[in-house]
Structures are given as structure tokens and as C-alpha cells.
BAMARDO-691492 format. One record per residue (C-alpha): residue number from 0; x, y, z. Coordinates in pm, whole numbers, plus 50000, padded with zeros to 5 digits. Each point is the difference from the previous one (the first is absolute). Last residue first. Example, Ala and Ser with C-alpha at 12.3 -4.5 7.8 and 13.67 -1.06 7.14 Angstrom:
REM BAMARDO-691492
+-----+-------+-------+-------+
|   n |    xx |    yy |    zz |
+-----+-------+-------+-------+
|   1 | 51367 | 49894 | 50714 |
|   0 | 49863 | 49656 | 50066 |
+-----+-------+-------+-------+
END
This chain:
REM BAMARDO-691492
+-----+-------+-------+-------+
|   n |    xx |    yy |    zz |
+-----+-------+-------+-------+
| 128 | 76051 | 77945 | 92247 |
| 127 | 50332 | 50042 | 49919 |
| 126 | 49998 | 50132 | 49673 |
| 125 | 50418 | 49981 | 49866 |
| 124 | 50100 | 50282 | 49860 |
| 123 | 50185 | 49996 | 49677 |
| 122 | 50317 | 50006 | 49990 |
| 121 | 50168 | 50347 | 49895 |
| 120 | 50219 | 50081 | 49709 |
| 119 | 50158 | 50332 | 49996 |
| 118 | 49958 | 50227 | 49683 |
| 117 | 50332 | 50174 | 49938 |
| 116 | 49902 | 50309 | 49791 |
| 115 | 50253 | 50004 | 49706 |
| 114 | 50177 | 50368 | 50025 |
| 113 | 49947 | 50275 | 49711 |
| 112 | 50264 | 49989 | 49772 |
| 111 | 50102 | 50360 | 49903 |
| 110 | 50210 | 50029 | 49706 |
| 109 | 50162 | 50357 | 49985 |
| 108 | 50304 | 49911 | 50092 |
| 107 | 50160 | 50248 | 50254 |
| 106 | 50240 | 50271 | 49800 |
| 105 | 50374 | 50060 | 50140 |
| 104 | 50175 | 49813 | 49692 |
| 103 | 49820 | 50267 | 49747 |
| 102 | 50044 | 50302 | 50213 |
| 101 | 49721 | 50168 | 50123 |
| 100 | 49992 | 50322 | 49841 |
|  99 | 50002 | 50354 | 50197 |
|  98 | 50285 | 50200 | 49807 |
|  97 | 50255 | 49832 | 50262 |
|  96 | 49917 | 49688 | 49903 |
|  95 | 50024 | 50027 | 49627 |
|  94 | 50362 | 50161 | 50025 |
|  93 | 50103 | 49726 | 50252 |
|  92 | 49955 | 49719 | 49732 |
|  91 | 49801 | 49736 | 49916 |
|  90 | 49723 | 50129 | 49727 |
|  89 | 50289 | 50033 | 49738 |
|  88 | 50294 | 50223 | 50088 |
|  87 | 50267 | 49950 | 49727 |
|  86 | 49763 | 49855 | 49774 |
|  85 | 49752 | 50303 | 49942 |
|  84 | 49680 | 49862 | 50023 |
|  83 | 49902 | 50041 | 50364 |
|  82 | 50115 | 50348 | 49966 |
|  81 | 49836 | 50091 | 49687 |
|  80 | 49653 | 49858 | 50206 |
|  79 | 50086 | 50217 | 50269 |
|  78 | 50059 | 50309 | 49795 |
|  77 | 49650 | 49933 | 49810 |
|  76 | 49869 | 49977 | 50377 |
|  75 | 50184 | 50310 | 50067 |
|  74 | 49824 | 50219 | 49738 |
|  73 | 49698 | 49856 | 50009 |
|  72 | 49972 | 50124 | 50357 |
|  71 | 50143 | 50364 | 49937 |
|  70 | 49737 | 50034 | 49701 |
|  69 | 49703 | 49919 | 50294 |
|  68 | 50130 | 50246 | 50248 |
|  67 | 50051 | 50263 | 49776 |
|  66 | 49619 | 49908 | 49891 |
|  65 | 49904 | 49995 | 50385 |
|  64 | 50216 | 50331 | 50073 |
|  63 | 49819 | 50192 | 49660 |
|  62 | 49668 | 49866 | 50145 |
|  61 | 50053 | 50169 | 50332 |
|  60 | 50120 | 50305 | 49870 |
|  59 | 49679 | 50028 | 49829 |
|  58 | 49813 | 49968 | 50323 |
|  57 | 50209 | 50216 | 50150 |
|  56 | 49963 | 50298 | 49748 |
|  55 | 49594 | 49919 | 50069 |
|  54 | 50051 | 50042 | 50367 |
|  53 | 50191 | 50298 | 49937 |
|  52 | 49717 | 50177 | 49781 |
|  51 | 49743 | 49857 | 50259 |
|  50 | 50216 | 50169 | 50275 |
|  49 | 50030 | 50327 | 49753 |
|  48 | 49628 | 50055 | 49964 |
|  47 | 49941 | 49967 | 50369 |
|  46 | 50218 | 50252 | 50100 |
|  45 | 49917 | 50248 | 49764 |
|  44 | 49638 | 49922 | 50051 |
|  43 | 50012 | 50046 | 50422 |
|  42 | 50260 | 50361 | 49884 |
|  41 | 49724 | 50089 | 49863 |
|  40 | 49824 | 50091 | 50378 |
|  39 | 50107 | 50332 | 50016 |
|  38 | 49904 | 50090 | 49617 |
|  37 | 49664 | 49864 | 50068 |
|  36 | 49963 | 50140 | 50321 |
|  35 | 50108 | 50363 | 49864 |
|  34 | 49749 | 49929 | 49722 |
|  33 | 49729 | 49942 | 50200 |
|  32 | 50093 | 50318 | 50192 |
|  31 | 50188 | 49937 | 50397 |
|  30 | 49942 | 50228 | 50328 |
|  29 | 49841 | 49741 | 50189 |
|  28 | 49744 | 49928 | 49728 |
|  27 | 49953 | 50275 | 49756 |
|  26 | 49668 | 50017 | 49785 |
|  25 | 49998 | 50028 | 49630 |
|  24 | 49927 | 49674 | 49870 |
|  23 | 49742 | 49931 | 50223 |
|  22 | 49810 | 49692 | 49931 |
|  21 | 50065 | 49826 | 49675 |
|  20 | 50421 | 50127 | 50022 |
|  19 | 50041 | 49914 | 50345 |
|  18 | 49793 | 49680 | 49939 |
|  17 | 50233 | 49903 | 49741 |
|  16 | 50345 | 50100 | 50142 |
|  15 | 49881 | 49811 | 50335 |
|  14 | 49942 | 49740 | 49857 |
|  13 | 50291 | 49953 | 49794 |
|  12 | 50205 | 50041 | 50324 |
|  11 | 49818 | 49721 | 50142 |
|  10 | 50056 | 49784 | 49718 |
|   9 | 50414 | 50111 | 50015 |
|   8 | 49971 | 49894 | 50351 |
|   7 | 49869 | 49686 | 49935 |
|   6 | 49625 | 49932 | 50137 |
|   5 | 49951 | 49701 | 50253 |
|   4 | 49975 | 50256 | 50283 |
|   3 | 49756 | 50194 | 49821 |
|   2 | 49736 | 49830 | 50003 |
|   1 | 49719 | 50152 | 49767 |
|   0 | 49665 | 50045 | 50099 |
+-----+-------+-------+-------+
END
């Protein structure tokens, strides 16, 4: 036995189309044909067909934005590096900072010396027996 709680809508309307049509294809149910419920109902496949058709338009929008994306960000690091060479701005000026680059006299070294553990000397206890 089937449950049909966990069945889609559309799978439910499939079964009912096909046992309709195996059992008693000529009987009217509540005043509807098989065809008039199949015609009624449609609209369920319409539906459906253009969400999946809209989800696949997405998807390829998607990939459009990310390579857009990705041509924009070569773009302005090949602008960057122009403006780092270009000798009346060079990698210290306002221009560089205000496009999102750390200015050359602002950056941190990047030499990290770790600290020299200070090892205490103790005396050595004294066994007092």
C-alpha cells in the first residue's frame, strides 16, 4: 500500500490519471470526465514546467554574474598594478588607498619573531631529612 502523504502532488495526479484510465475510463466522478480532470488539473504541469524552466534560466544567470564577476576582478587588479607603476602615484599615494590598497608606508612588517621563552633558574632543593 502506497503512502500517500510522501507522494508529490504532480505523482498523485499521475495516479490518478492512470488508474482512471485502467479502471473506468468512462465513469464521471463528481460531475468531472477523465479528460475534464486532466485538462483541469494541467495547469499543475504548466506550472511546474515553467519553475524548472526559470530555475534553469537562473542557474545560467548565475554563471554569467560569476564570470562578469571574475573579468571585473582582473580588470582592477591589472588597474592596480598600472597604478602602483605609474610614477606619479606609485604604491604610496591617496589614489591606491582609496581603491582598497594598503599603502606602501602604512603596511606592518611581515617578519614575525616569535618571543625567547625566559627560562627561570631555580636552586635546587635542599632534602632535609
Amino acid at each position: 500500500m502506497s503512502n500517500i502523504r510522501n507522494q508529490t502532488v504532480p505523482a498523485r495526479r499521475n495516479q490518478f490519471i492512470d488508474s482512471w484510465r485502467k479502471f473506468a475510463p468512462e465513469l464521471t466522478l463528481a460531475g468531472v470526465t477523465l479528460a475534464q480532470f486532466e485538462a483541469e488539473t494541467q495547469e499543475l504541469a504548466d506550472v511546474r514546467q515553467r519553475l524548472n524552466e526559470a530555475k534553469t534560466e537562473v542557474a545560467g544567470v548565475i554563471i554569467d554574474r560569476q564570470q562578469a564577476d571574475d573579468r571585473a576582478r582582473e580588470k582592477m587588479i591589472l588597474l592596480a598594478h598600472a597604478l602602483r607603476g605609474d610614477p606619479a602615484y606609485g604604491e604610496d599615494c591617496a589614489f591606491y588607498r582609496a581603491i582598497g590598497f594598503v599603502p606602501k608606508s602604512e603596511r606592518k612588517s611581515s617578519i614575525r619573531r616569535n618571543p625567547v621563552p625566559v627560562v627561570m633558574a631555580t636552586a635546587p632543593a635542599v632534602n632535609v631529612a
